[in-house]
Backbone as CSV, one residue per row, in Angstrom:
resi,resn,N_x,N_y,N_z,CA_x,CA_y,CA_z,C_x,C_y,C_z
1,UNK,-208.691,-163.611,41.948,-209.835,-164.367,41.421,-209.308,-165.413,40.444
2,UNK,-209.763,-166.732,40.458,-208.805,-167.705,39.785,-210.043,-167.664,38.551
3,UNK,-209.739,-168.506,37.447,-209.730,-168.496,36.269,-211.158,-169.059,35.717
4,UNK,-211.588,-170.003,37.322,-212.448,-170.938,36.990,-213.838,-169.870,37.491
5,UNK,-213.533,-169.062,38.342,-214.055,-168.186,38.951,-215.048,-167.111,38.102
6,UNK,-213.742,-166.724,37.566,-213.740,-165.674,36.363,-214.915,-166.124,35.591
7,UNK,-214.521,-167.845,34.965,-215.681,-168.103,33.764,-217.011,-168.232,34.212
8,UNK,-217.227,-169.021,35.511,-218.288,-169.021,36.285,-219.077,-168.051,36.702
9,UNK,-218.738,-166.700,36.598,-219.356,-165.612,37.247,-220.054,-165.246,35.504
10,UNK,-219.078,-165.140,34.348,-219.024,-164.628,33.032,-220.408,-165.376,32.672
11,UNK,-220.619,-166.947,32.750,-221.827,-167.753,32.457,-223.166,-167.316,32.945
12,UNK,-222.726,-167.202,34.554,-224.125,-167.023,35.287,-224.538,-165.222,34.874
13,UNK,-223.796,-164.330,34.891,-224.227,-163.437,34.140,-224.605,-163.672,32.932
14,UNK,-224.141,-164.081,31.627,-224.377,-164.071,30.499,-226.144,-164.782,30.193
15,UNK,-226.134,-166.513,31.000,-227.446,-166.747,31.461,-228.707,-166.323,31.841
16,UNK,-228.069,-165.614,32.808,-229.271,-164.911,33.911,-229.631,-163.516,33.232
17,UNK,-228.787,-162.734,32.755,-229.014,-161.345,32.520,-228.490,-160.318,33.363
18,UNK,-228.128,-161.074,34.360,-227.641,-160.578,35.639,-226.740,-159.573,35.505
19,UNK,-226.183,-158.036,35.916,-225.255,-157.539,36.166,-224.133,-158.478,36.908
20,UNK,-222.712,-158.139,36.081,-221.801,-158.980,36.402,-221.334,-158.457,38.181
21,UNK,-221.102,-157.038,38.039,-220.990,-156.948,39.449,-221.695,-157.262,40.373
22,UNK,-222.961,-157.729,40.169,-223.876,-158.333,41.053,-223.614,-159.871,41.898
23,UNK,-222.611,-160.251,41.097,-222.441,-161.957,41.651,-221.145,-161.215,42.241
24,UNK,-221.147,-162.235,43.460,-220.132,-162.558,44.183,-220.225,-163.961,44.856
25,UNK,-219.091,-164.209,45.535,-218.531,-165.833,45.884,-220.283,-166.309,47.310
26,UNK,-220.244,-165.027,47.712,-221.129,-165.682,48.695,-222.719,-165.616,48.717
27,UNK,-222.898,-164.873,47.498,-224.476,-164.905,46.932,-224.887,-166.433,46.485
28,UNK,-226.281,-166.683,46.971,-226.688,-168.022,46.264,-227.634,-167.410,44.879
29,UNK,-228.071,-168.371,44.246,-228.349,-167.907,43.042,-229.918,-167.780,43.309
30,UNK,-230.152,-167.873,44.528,-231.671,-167.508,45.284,-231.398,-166.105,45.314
31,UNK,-230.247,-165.516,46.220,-230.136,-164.250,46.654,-229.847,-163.167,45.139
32,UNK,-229.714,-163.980,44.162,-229.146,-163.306,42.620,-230.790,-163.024,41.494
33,UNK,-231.772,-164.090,42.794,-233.074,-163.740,42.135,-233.191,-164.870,40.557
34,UNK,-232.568,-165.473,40.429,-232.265,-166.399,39.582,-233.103,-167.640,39.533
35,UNK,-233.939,-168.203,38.207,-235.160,-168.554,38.298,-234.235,-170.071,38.326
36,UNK,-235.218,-171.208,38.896,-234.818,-172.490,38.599,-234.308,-172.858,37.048
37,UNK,-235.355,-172.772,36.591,-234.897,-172.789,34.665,-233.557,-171.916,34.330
38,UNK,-233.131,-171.075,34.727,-231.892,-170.522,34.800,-230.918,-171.363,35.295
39,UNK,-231.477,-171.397,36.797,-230.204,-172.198,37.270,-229.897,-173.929,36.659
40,UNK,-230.957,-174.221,36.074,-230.475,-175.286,35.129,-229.559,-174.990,34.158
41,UNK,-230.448,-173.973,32.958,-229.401,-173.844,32.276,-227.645,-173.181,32.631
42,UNK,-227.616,-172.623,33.440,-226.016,-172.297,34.095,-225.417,-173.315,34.369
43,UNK,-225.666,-174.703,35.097,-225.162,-175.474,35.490,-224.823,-176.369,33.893
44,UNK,-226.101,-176.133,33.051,-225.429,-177.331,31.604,-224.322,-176.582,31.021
45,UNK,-224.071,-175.069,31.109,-223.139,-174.259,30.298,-221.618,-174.589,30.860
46,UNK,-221.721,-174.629,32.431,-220.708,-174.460,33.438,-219.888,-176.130,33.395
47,UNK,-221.160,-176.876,33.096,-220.755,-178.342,32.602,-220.362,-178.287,31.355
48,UNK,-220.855,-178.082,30.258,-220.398,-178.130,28.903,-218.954,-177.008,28.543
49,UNK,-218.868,-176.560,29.603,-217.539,-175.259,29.306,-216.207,-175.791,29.851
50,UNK,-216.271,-176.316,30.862,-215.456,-176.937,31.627,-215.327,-179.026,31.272
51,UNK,-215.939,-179.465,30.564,-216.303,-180.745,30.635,-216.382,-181.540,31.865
52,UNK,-217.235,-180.841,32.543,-217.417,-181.751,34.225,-219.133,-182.435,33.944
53,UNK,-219.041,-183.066,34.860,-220.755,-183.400,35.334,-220.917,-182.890,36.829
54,UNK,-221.611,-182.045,37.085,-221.912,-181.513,38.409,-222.812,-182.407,39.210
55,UNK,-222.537,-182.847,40.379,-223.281,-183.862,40.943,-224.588,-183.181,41.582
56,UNK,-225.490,-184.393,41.222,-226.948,-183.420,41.399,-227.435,-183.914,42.918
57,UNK,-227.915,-183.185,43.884,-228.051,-183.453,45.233,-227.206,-184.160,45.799
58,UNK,-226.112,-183.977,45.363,-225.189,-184.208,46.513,-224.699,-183.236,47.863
59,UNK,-225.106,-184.297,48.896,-224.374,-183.386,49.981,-223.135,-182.720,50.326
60,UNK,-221.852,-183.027,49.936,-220.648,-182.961,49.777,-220.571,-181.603,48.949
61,UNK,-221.203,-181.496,47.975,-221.099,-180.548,47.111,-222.506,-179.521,47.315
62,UNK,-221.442,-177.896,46.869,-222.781,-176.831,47.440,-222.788,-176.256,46.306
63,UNK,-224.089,-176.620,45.240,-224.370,-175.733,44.501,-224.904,-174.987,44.112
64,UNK,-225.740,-174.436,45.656,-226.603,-173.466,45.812,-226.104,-171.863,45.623
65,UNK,-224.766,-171.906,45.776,-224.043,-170.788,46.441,-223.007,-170.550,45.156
66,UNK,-222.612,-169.338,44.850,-221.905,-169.249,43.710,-220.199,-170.221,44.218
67,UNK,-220.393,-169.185,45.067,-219.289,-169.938,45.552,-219.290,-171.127,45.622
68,UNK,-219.989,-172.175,45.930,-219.862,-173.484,46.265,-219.600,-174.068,44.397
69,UNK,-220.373,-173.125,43.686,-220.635,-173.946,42.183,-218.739,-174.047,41.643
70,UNK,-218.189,-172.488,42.059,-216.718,-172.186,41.546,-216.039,-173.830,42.149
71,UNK,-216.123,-174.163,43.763,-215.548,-174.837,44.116,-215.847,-176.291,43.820
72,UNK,-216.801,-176.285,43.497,-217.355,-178.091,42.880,-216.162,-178.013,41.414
73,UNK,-217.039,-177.124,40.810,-215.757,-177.095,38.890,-214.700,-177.323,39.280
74,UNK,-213.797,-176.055,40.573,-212.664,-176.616,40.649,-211.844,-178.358,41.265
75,UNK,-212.808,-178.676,42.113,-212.760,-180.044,42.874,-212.671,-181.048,41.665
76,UNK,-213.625,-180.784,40.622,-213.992,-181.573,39.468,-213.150,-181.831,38.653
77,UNK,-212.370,-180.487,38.289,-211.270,-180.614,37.559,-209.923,-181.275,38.065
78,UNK,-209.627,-180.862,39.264,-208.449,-181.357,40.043,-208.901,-183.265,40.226
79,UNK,-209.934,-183.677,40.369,-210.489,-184.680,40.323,-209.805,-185.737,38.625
80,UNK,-209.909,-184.894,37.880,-209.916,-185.103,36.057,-208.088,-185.359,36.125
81,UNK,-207.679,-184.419,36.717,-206.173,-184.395,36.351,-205.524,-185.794,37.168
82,UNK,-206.322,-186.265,38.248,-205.293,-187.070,39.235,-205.972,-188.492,38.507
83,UNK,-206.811,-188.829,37.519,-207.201,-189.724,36.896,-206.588,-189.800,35.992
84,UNK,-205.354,-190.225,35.500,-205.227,-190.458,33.964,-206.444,-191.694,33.067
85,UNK,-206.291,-190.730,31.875,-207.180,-192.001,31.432,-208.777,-191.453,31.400
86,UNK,-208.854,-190.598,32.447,-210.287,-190.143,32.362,-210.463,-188.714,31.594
87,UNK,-211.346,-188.606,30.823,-211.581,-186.905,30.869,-212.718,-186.707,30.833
């Protein structure tokens, strides 16, 4: 489980109320029972923790799905590093 993973699961539990063993990579945060107003606030924490901006309706990106949210942060970040100059 990589690192980004780790914090992402730690948020959406801490957020939601959620039992941590309850999330996994292929639950959406529909299937986690997770209210819209939740899933806002997870996404500003997951943004403000990581310093990303998560792109909002984008097709490319799945942030319905836990999994998809781990892999946007990570895309985001790897994105940050090949920019110098940006953070």
């Amino acid at each position: 489980m990589s690192s980004v993973q780790d914090t992402v699961f730690d948020i959406i539990a801490k957020e939601s109320g959620i039992d941590r063993s309850r999330i996994t990579p292929d639950a959406t945060l529909k299937d986690l029972e997770i209210q819209s107003l939740d899933a806002v606030q997870i996404i500003f924490e997951i943004e403000d923790h990581f310093k990303v901006t998560m792109p909002d309706r984008d097709p490319q990106f799945d942030t319905e799905s836990v999994g998809g949210l781990v892999a946007t942060v990570e895309k985001l970040l790897a994105e940050q590093t090949t920019q110098p100059g940006v953070s």
